[in-house]
C-alpha positions in Angstrom: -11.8 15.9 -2.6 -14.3 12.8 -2.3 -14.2 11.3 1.0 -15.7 7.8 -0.5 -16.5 6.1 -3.2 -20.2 7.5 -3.4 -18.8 10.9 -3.7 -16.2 10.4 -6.2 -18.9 8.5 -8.4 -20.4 12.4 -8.6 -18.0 13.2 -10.4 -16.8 10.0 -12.3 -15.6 11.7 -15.2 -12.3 12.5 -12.6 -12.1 10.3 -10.2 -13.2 6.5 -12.5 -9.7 6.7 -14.4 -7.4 6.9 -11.4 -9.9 4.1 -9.5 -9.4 1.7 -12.8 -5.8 2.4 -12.6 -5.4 1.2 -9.0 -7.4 -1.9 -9.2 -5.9 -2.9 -12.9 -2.1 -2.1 -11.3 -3.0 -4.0 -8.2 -4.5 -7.5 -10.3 -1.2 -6.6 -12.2 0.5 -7.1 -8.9 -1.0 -10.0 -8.3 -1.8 -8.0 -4.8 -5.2 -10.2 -4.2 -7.3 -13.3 -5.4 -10.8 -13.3 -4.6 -12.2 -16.8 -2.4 -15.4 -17.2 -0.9 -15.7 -15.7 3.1 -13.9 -17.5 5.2 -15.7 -19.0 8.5 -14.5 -18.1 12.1 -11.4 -16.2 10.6 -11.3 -12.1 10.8 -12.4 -10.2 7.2 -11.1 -6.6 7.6 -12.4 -3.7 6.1 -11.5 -1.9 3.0 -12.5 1.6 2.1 -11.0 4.1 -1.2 -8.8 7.5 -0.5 -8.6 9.7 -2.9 -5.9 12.5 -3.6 -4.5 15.4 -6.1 -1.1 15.7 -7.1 -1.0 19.1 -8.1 1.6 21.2 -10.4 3.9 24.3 -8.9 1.1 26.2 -10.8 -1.0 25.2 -8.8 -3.2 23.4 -11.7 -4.0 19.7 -11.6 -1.1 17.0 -12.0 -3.2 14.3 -11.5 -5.8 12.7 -9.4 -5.3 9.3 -7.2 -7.3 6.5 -6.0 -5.9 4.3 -3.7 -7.6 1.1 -1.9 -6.3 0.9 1.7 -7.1 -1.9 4.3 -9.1 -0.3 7.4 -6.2 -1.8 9.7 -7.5 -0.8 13.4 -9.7 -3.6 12.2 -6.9 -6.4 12.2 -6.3 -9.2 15.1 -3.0 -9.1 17.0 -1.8 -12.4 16.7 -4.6 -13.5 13.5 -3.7 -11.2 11.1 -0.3 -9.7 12.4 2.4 -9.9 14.8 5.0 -6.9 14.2 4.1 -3.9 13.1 8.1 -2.4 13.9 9.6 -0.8 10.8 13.3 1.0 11.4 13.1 4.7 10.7 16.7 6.3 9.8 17.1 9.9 12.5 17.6 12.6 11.0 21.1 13.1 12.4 22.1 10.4 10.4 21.1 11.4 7.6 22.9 14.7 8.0 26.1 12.8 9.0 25.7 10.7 5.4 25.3 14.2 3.6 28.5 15.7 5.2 30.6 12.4 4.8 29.2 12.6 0.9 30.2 16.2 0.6 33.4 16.0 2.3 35.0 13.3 -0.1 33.0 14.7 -3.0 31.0 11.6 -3.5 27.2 11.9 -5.3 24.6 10.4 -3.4 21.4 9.2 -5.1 18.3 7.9 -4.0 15.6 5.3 -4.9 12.0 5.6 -4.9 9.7 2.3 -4.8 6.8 2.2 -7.3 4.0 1.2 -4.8 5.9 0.0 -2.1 4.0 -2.2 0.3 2.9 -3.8 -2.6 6.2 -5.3 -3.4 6.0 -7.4 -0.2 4.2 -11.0 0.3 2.0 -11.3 3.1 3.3 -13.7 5.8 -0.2 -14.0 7.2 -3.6 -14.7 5.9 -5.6 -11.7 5.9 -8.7 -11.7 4.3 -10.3 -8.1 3.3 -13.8 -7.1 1.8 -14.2 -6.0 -1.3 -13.7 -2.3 -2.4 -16.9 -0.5 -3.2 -17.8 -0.5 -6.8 -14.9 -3.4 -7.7 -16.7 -6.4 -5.9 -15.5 -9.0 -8.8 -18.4 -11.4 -7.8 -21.7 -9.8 -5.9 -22.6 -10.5 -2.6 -21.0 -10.5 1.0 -20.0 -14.3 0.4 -16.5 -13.4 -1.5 -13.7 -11.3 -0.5 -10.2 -10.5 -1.2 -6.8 -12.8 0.5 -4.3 -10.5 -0.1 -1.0 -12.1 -1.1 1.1 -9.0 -1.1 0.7 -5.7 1.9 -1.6 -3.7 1.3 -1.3 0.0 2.7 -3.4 0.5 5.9 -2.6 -2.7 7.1 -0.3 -2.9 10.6 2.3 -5.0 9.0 3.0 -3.3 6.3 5.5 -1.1 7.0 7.4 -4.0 8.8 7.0 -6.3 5.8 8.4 -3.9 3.3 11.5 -3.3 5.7 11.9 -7.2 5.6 11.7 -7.1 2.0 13.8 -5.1 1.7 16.5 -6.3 4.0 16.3 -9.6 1.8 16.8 -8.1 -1.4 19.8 -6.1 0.3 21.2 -9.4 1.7 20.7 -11.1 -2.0 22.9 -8.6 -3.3 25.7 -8.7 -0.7 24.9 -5.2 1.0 25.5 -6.8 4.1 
């Protein structure tokens, strides 16, 4: 498994598909825009993590790239302020199962597509450019992300707002 960039470019005949894939579904997102470098404001950094999805046979599923902000970089209070996102206890959960069970309802659940990047940011956080994507050389331009990106400390909290939102738009409240 490459560790970054560099090494995955050894073997780009596995690892330049899913690295496409990511930066064409987050342009699709509308995730980032790319402005020159922003004076006296932080610019976090931005690094690639790579991963296999493998099959019960233990054979290749498929292989992931994903571009994650280096976080522990951010400025409390510049970049982000909460970083709190709920967490549902395990009890709970169990309790919803043997209500569910007990009247013979079906319970379902719902997994998100990509899901911090479903949120806007509520702060201006720039980010450099991921190696081997930098749309327009040189350390003058970066990204401004417009949605969450994973890795950054308001993500998770973000997404939970989101969330809430959409729940409160549809009168789950």
């Amino acid at each position: 498994m490459p560790k970054t960039y560099q090494e995955a470019m050894k073997r780009a005949d596995l690892w330049m598909e899913p690295i496409t894939k990511e930066i064409a579904m987050l342009k699709k997102r509308e995730v980032f825009e790319v402005v020159p470098r922003p004076l006296n404001k932080n610019v976090i950094g931005s690094k690639w993590v790579f991963a296999i999805k493998w099959k019960k046979d233990r054979t290749v599923e498929r292989r992931k790239a994903q571009t994650v902000a280096k976080g522990y970089t951010q400025v409390i209070g510049e970049d982000y302020e909460e970083t709190y996102a709920s967490v549902a206890r395990l009890k709970s959960v169990q309790m919803v199962y043997a209500i569910a069970a007990a009247r013979r309802l079906r319970l379902w659940q719902v997994d998100f597509v990509s899901t911090f990047l479903n949120s806007d940011s509520t702060f201006e956080i720039y980010i450099e450019q991921p190696k081997g994507f930098e749309e327009q050389e040189g350390n003058n331009m970066v990204w401004k992300l417009n949605k969450t990106l994973y890795g950054t400390m308001q993500g998770a909290h973000e997404w939970v707002e989101n969330l809430n939102k959409m729940f409160e738009g549809h009168s789950y409240y």
